[in-house]
C-alpha positions as CSV (number, residue, x, y, z in Angstrom):
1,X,9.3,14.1,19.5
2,X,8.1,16.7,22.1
3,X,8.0,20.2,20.4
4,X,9.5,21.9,23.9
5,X,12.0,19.4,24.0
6,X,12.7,20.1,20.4
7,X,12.6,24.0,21.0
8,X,14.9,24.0,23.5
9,X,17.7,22.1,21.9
10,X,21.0,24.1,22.2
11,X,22.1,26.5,19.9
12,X,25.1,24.4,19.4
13,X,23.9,21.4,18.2
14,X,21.7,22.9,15.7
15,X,24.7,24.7,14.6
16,X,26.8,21.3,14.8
17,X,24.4,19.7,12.1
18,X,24.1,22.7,10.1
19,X,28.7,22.4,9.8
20,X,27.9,18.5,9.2
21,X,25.2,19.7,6.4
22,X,27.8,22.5,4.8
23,X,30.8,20.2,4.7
24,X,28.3,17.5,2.7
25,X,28.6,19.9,0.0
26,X,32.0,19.3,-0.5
27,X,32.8,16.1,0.3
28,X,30.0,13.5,0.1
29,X,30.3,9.5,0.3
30,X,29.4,7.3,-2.9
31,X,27.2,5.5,-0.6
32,X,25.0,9.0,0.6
33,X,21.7,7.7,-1.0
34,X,21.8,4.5,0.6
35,X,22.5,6.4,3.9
36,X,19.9,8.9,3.8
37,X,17.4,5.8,2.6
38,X,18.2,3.6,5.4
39,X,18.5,6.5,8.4
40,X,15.3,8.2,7.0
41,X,13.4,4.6,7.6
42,X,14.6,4.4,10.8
43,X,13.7,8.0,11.8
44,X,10.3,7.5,10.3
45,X,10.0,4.5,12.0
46,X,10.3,7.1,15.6
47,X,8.0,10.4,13.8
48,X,4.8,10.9,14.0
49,X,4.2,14.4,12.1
50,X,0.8,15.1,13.9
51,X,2.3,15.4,17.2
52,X,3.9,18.6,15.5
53,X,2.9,20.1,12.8
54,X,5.3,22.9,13.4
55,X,6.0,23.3,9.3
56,X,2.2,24.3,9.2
57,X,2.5,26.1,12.5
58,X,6.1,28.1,11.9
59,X,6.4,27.9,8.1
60,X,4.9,28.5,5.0
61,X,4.7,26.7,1.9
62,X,5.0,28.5,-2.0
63,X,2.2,28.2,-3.8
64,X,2.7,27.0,-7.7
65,X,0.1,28.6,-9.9
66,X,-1.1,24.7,-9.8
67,X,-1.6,24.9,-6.5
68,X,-3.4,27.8,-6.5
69,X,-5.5,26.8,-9.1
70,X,-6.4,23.3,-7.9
71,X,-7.2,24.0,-4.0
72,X,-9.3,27.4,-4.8
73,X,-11.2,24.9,-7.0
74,X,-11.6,22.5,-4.5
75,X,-13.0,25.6,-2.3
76,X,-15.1,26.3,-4.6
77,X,-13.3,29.9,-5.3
78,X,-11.9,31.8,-8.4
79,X,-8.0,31.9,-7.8
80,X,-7.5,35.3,-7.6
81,X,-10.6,35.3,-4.2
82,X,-8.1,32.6,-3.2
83,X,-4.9,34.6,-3.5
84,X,-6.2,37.8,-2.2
85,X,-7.7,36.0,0.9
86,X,-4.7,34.0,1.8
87,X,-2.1,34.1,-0.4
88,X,0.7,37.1,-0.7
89,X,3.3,37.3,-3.7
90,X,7.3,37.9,-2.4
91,X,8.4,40.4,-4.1
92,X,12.3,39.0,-4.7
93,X,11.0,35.3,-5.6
94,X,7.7,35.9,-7.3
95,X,6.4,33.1,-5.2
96,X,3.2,32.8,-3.3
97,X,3.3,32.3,0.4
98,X,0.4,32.5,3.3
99,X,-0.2,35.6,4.7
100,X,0.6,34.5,8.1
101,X,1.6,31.4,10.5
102,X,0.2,29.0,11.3
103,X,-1.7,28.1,8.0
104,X,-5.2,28.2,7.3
105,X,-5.6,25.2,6.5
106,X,-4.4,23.6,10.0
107,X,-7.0,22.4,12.0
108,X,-6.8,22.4,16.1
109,X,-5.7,17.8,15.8
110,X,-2.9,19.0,13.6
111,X,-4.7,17.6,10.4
112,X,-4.6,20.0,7.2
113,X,-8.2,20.7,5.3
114,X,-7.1,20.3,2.5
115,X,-4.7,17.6,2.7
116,X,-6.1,15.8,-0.8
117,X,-5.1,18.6,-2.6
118,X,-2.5,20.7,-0.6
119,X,0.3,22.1,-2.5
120,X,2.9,20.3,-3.8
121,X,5.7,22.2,-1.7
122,X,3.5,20.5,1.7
123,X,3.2,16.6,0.2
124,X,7.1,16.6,-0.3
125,X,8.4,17.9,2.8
126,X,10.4,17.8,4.5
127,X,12.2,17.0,1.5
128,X,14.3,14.1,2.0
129,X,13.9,12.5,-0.6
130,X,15.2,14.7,-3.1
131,X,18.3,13.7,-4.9
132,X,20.7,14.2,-4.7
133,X,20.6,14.9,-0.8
134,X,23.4,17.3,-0.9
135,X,21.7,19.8,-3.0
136,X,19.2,20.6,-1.0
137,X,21.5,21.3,2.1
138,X,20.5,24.9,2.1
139,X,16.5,23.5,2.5
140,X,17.6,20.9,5.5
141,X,20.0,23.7,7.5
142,X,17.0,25.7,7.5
143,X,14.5,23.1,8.6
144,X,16.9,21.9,11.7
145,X,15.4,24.8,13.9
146,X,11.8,23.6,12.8
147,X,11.5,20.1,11.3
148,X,12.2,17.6,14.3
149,X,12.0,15.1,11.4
150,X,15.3,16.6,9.3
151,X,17.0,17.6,12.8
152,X,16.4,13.5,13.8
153,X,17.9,12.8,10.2
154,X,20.6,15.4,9.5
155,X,21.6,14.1,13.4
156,X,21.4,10.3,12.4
157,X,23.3,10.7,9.3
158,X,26.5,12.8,10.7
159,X,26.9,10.4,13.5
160,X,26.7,7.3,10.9
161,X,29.1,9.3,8.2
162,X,31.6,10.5,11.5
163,X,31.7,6.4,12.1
164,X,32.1,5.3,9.2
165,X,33.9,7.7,6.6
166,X,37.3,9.4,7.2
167,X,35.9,12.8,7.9
């Protein structure tokens, strides 16, 4: 997907999905894994993350003590050099985040540097393959305005359960 294309999708649909997404915590089909398995194949099929990059550009991942402790090895640095270089503690989650956008560890093809051992919170998103789906609704209404991956997804699924649930 183009990323101005992406960014200038209205408002409205992204506020459409994100209605679709919230009314999937209340009432969701017997079938949904089977859904989100077969429409996430298909959008897959269409994605190529490396023409975007825009989690690593717009967002930032948490950082599990894990984390920290096996990329600062693989950089050769303690992990507290690591965390005070790069890393920043929120002060309601206790989590670790990146100091700023876009991360660090993004290089100018859209390739990570550290991609062997980037944190756990980067090799699973965007998350779709969490079960069950509807839990993470919260994670997916926030990554419509910057995953085109979930937006292509979340958009896929509501037309398919619009067609073929009572809804």
């Amino acid at each position: 997907m183009n990323l101005k294309q992406f960014k200038r999708r209205p408002a409205a649909e992204k506020e459409a999905l994100a209605a679709f997404l919230q009314k999937l915590d209340e009432i969701v089909p017997d079938e949904m894994p089977q859904l989100v398995a077969e429409e996430d194949a298909k959008m897959w099929a269409e994605t190529d993350c490396l023409s975007c990059a825009n989690c690593c550009k717009k967002m930032t991942p948490t950082f599990s003590p894990a984390d920290i402790k096996r990329i600062s090895a693989h950089l050769g640095m303690k992990p507290k050099a690591f965390k005070d270089k790069w890393l920043y503690q929120e002060a309601e989650t206790g989590d670790w985040m990146n100091l700023s956008t876009p991360c660090q560890f993004l290089q100018d093809d859209n390739k990570c540097s550290i991609y062997e051992v980037r944190p756990l919170d980067c090799a699973e998103f965007p998350h779709h393959n969490k079960q069950p789906f509807d839990n993470y609704n919260d994670t997916f209404t926030q990554n419509l305005s910057y995953c085109p991956a979930t937006y292509n997804l979340v958009q896929r699924l509501k037309k398919r359960v619009e067609r073929e649930y009572e809804w």
